[in-house]
N, C-alpha and C positions, 0 to 999 in steps of 0.2 A: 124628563129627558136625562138628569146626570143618573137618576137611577138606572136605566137601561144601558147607558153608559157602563159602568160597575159593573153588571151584571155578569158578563164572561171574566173577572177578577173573579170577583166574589165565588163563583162556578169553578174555577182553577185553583184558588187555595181551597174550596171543600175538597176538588180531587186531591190535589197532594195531600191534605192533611187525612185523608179516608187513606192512600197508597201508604202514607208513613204506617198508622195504626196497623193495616195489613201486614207491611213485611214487618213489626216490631211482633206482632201477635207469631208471625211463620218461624223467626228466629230464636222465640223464648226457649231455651234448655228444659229436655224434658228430663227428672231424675229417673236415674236406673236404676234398678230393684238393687239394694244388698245382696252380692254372692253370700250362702249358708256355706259355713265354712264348716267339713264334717271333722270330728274329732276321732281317735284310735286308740285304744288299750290292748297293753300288750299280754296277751293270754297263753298260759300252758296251759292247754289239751292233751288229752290220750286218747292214742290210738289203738287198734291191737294189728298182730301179725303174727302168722304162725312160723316158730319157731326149733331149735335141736330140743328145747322143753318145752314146747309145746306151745299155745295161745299165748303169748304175752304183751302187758299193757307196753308202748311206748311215747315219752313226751315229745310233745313238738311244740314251739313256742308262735305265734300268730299273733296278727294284727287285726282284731276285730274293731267295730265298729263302735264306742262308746254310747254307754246307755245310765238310764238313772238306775235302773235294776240289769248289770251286768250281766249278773248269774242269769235269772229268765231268758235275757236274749240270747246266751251263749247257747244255754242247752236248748231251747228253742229250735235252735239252728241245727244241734248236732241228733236230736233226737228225730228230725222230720230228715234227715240227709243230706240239709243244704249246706251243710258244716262238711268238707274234706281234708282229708289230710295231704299238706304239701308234696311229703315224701311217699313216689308210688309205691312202695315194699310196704306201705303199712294201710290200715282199710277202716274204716267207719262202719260197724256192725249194725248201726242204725238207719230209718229208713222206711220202705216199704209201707207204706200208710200211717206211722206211728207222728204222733204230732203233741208238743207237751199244753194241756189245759192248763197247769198252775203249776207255782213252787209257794210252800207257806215254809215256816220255819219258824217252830216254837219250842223254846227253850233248847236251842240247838238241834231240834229234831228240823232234816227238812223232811217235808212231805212231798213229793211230785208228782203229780196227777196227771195219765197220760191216756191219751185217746188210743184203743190197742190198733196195734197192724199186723205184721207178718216178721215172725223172726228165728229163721228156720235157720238156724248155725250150729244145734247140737245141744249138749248141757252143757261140754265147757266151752263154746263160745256164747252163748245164753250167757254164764256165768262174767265173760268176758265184758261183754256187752255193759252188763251192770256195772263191774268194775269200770266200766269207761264216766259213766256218769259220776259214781262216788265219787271218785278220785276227782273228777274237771268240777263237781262242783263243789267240794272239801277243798278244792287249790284256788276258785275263785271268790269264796265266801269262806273266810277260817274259822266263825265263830258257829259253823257249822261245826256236827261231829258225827251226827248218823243221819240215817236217809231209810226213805220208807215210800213203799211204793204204793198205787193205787191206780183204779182205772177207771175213769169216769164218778170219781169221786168214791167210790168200792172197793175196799180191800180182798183181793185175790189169791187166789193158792198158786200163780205162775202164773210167768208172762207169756212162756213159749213151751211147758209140759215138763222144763226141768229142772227148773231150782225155784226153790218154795221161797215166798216173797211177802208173806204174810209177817214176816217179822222185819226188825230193823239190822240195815247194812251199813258197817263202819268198814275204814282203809284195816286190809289185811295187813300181815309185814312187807315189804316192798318186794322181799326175796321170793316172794309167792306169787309176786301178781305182776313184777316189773323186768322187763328185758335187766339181765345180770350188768349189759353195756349199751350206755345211751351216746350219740353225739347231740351235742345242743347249741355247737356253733361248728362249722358254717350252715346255716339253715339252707335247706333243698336249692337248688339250681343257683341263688347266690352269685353276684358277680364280686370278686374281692381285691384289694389290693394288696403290695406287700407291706410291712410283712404277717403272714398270716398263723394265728393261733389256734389250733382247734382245743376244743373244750369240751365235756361232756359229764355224765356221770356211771358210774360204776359201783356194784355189789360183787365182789369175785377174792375166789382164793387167795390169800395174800397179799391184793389190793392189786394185783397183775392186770393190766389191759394191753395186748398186743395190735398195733396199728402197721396201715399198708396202705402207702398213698401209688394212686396209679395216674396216669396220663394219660388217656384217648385210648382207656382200657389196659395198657401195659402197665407191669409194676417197675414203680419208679426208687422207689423207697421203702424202707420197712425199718421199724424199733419196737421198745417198749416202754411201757411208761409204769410210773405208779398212783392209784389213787391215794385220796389222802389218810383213807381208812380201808383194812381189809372188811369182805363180807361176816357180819350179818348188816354193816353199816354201810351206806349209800352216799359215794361223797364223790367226790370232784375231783377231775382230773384235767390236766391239759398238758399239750404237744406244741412246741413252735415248730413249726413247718421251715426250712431252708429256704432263702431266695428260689422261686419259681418264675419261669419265664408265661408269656401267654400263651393262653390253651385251655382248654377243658381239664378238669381232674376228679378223681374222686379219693376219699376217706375211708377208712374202712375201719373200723375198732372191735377187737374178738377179743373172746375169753377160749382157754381150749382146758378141755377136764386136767387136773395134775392125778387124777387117777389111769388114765388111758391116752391119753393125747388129745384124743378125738374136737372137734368143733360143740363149744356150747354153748355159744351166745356171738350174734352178730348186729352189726347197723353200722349202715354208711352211708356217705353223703356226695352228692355229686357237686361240685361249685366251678366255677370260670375266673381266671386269672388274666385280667383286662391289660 
């Protein structure tokens, strides 16, 4: 009898002590996965755009995606078309089913081995095209110094019918393959604060770079400045800009012949003044 007695006890602590176990087990902390935190390198690329002389390369400085073999990812990118350039005035010649198999690099030779596609620009944007690669990947790997092409592991007489590719391609002088006048700050659409400095680089007559800042299209401003070396040499230059109120603005940095007057090198940059 005192057993039966107990029984609804004994029956009431199994329940609570079952309900405790339940909600201890419903409130355990579940962990959360680690966010991947992704990492960025900052890269100069070249682009090209046609020009008063004609195809020339232009840098643009970008934020790609960190990798254990930079160089492969970059041109990866830039050689298949998913690599653009910031600034619309300038174009990625790459593209059109071209997709890069390998980079090896021996004894400073790189090799690139590229799946062909379609690359109908001419001979000097063909010629362009390639200078795009020498150049991003001699700026991303330095211990590079020539570069050799290939397709599908096959060395070739041309990629596109007009510049022979069978041999090895090294950086031309700059004055032959790179816009005369670069801006390299303030980078494309850019929002900036005061005060603001533009920066670039230049190869031109007597180190002359002539600048013309506009506002919502109208010219606001105009000077000149000097690089720090005249052409054949490529050096740096920079403008501080006046207190600017908010707005839109653009940049604009020329060479003009000191034989004729005439326009020989342009690039500019659009940015917002918050």
């Amino acid at each position: 009898m005192r057993w039966v007695r107990n029984l609804p006890v004994v029956l009431l602590l199994a329940g609570l002590l079952a309900a405790c176990s339940s909600g201890s087990s419903q409130s355990e902390p579940t962990a959360s996965p680690t966010p991947t935190q992704t990492h960025y390198s900052q890269v100069k690329l070249f682009f090209v755009a046609d020009t008063p002389r004609g195809f020339r390369l232009f840098p643009e400085i970008q934020q790609v995606v960190s990798s254990s073999d930079l160089a492969e990812t970059v041109m990866s990118s830039l050689v298949s078309g998913q690599l653009q350039p910031l600034d619309p005035d300038y174009s990625n010649l790459w593209g059109n089913g071209f997709a890069l198999n390998s980079i090896t690099v021996t004894n400073g030779i790189a090799t690139i081995d590229l799946a062909l596609g379609k690359l109908n620009v001419g001979g000097e944007g063909e010629l362009r095209a390639i200078d795009q690669l020498v150049w991003t990947v001699t700026e991303i790997n330095k211990t590079i110094t020539g570069v050799k092409f290939t397709v599908d592991g096959q060395t070739v007489e041309s990629l596109a019918g007009h510049v022979d590719t069978t041999g090895t391609f090294t950086r031309e002088p700059d004055y032959e393959v790179l816009n005369p006048v670069s801006i390299m700050s303030p980078s494309q659409s850019t929002v900036l604060v005061n005060p603001i400095i533009v920066s670039g680089e230049a190869c031109t007559f007597e180190a002359n770079v002539s600048w013309e800042l506009l506002k919502d299209g109208v010219s606001i401003n105009t000077g000149s400045t000097l690089a720090q070396a005249a052409c054949p040499e490529r050096s740096a230059w920079t403008v501080d800009l006046p207190q600017l109120a908010s707005g839109t603005y653009t940049i604009v940095g020329r060479e003009y012949s000191a034989k004729d007057g005439s326009l020989s090198a342009i690039d500019s940059k659009d940015f917002s003044v918050g």
